[in-house]
C-alpha positions, 0 to 999 in steps of 0.5 A: 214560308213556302216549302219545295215540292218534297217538304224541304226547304230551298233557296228559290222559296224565297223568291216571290212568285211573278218576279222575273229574275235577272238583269233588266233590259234597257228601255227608250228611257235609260238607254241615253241615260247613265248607268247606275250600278244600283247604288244611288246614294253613293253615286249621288254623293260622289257626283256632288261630293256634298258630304255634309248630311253624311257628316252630320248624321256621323257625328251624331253616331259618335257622339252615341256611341262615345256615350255608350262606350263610356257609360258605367251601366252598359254592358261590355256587349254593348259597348263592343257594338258600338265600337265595332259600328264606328270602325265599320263607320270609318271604314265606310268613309275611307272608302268613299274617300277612295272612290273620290280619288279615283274620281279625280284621277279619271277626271284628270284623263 
C-alpha cells in the first residue's frame, strides 16, 4: 500500500497510477449504441426477462441455506448468515420484479 507524500494514509493511494478518473467519452462505436449504466447482467435479464439461470441458481441457494439454518451443528452466526443472505436474496428479486414493472408501464407509453 502506498502512502501520501506525509507518511499518512489517503483515499486517492488507492487509485492505481495511469488511470484517467471519471466518465468516459462516447466513441463512433457507442455513440449509435444504448446506454448502459454499467449494470449489464441486470440490464441483460430485464430486456429478455429469461429468469431461469437467476431462478436456478435461487433455489440452489435456499436449499443451502435451509440446510444450514436447520442443521444442529451450525453455529447460531451461521445460520443468521444464511437467513440475512436469502432476505438480501429476496429483496433483490422484488426488485427486479419492480423494475420489469416499471418496464412494462414505459412500454405501454
Amino acid at each position: 500500500m502506498m502512502m501520501g507524500s506525509k507518511g499518512t494514509f489517503s483515499a486517492g493511494d488507492m487509485a492505481k497510477q495511469g488511470l484517467r478518473q471519471g466518465p468516459r467519452r462516447p466513441t463512433a462505436q457507442t455513440k449509435g449504441a444504448a446506454t448502459s449504466l454499467g449494470y449489464t447482467t441486470i440490464e441483460g435479464l430485464l430486456e429478455t426477462e429469461d429468469f431461469s439461470r437467476l431462478h436456478d441458481g435461487y433455489e440452489a441457494i435456499r436449499k443451502q441455506a435451509e440446510e444450514i439454518m436447520n442443521s444442529p451443528t451450525q453455529s447460531a452466526r451461521q445460520k443468521k448468515r444464511a437467513r440475512a443472505s436469502l432476505e438480501a436474496f429476496d429483496r433483490g428479486l422484488d426488485l427486479l420484479k419492480e423494475l420489469l414493472e416499471i418496464k412494462s408501464q414505459m412500454m405501454k407509453g
